[in-house]
C-alpha positions, 0 to 999 in steps of 0.5 A: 496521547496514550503510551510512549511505547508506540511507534508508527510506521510509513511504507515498509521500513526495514525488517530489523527495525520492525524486529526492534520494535517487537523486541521493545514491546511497541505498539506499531501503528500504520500511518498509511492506512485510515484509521477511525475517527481520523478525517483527512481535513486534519493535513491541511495545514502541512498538505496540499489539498491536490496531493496523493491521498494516502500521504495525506492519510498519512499526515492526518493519522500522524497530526491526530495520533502524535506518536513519539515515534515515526519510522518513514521509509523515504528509499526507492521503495516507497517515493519521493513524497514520503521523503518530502513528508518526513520534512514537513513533519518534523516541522509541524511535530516537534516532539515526535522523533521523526526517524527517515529509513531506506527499506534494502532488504532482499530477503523474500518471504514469498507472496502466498496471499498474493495467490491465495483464493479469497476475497481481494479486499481480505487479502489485500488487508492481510497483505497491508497488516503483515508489514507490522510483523516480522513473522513468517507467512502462513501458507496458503494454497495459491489459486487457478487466476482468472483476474489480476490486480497490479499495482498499491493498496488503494485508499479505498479497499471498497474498490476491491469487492469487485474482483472474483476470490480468484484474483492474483495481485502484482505490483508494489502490494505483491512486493510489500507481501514479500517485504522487499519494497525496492524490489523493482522486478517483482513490482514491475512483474505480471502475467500476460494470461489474465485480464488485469486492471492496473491501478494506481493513488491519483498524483502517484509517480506510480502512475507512470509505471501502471501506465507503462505496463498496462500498454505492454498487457494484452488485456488491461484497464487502467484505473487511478483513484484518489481519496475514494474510488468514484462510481466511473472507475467502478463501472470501468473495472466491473464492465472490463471483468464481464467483458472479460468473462470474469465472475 
């Protein structure tokens, strides 16, 4: 392992500890995203194989990287599998400190990527790498909807091309933007106007919301997907945008 000054991050952990972190210099490493050269059969031996995939993205990443540190946020703002993962890697990862936080913050730092005309899988990995700074957002001029797209992050960000630039996001994406993860009536949020595709990781507990408010939506699709998005959920989501109208 290169650096004992690095420390990875599981979910949105509190912004005092991220500020922390930039006060110490760390290099700050997202656990949840798939990183280079780190494959999925690296969890097998903590995960199982049926099991929400950015989690097992999570345990891979960690088992291959072995930070000294891991901050995992284990609140109502990620789950309750987090806070099962946090146990299962302090068993397979003796020498990392395995540190179990709850991110409560209610200072809103707005959402202007969220509403931002620009290709949603560059919005969303914009939105997906601002959790590693405690910085103010940069402002951005927020576009005229024509679609939207509630729910996580996906594990396969491909999925995402097929959505026009004037996309807005909802959800807990939305409530990472503004970095108040527990905040359950932004996540819970959406507007009625647009056609939206609710989304939702396979075997998330997130499923049950997206499906919730889906059926409250007067126009929406609602699609899951696990390790990859498949070429069905695609179709799905590319025929309910031209249906709809949506270029």
């Amino acid at each position: 392992m290169k650096g004992e000054n690095r420390a990875a991050i599981v979910g949105v952990p509190p912004l005092s500890v991220i500020r922390q972190l930039e006060a110490e210099g760390a290099e700050i490493i997202d656990l949840d995203m798939p990183l280079p050269g780190v494959s999925l059969p690296k969890m097998a031996a903590c995960l199982p194989e049926v099991y929400c995939a950015i989690l097992r993205t999570v345990a891979a990443n960690a088992l291959a990287l072995r930070p000294p540190r891991i901050y995992i946020d284990v609140g109502r703002g990620k789950c309750d599998g987090a806070m099962h993962v946090a146990t299962i890697l302090r068993h397979v990862l003796p020498e990392s400190a395995i540190i179990a936080v709850e991110n409560h913050d209610t200072e809103a730092f707005s959402t202007p990527r969220c509403l931002a005309g620009m290709p949603l899988l560059e919005k969303m990995r914009a939105i997906t790498e601002s959790v590693l700074s405690s910085a103010a957002h940069p402002s951005f001029a927020a576009c005229r909807p024509t679609a939207g797209f509630w729910g996580v992050p996906p594990r396969d960000f491909s999925l995402l091309k097929l959505f026009p630039d004037t996309t807005h996001v909802f959800g807990w994406a939305r409530c990472m933007e503004n970095k108040t993860p527990d905040n359950s009536m932004l996540e819970e949020f959406f507007d009625p106007e647009i056609p939206t595709v609710f989304f939702a990781q396979s075997f998330c507990a997130k499923s049950a919301l997206a499906r919730h408010l889906a059926g409250k939506h007067p126009c929406a699709l609602l699609v899951d997907s696990d390790v990859s998005a498949s070429n069905s959920g695609r179709a799905k989501v590319q025929a309910f945008l031209e249906l709809n109208g949506v270029r």
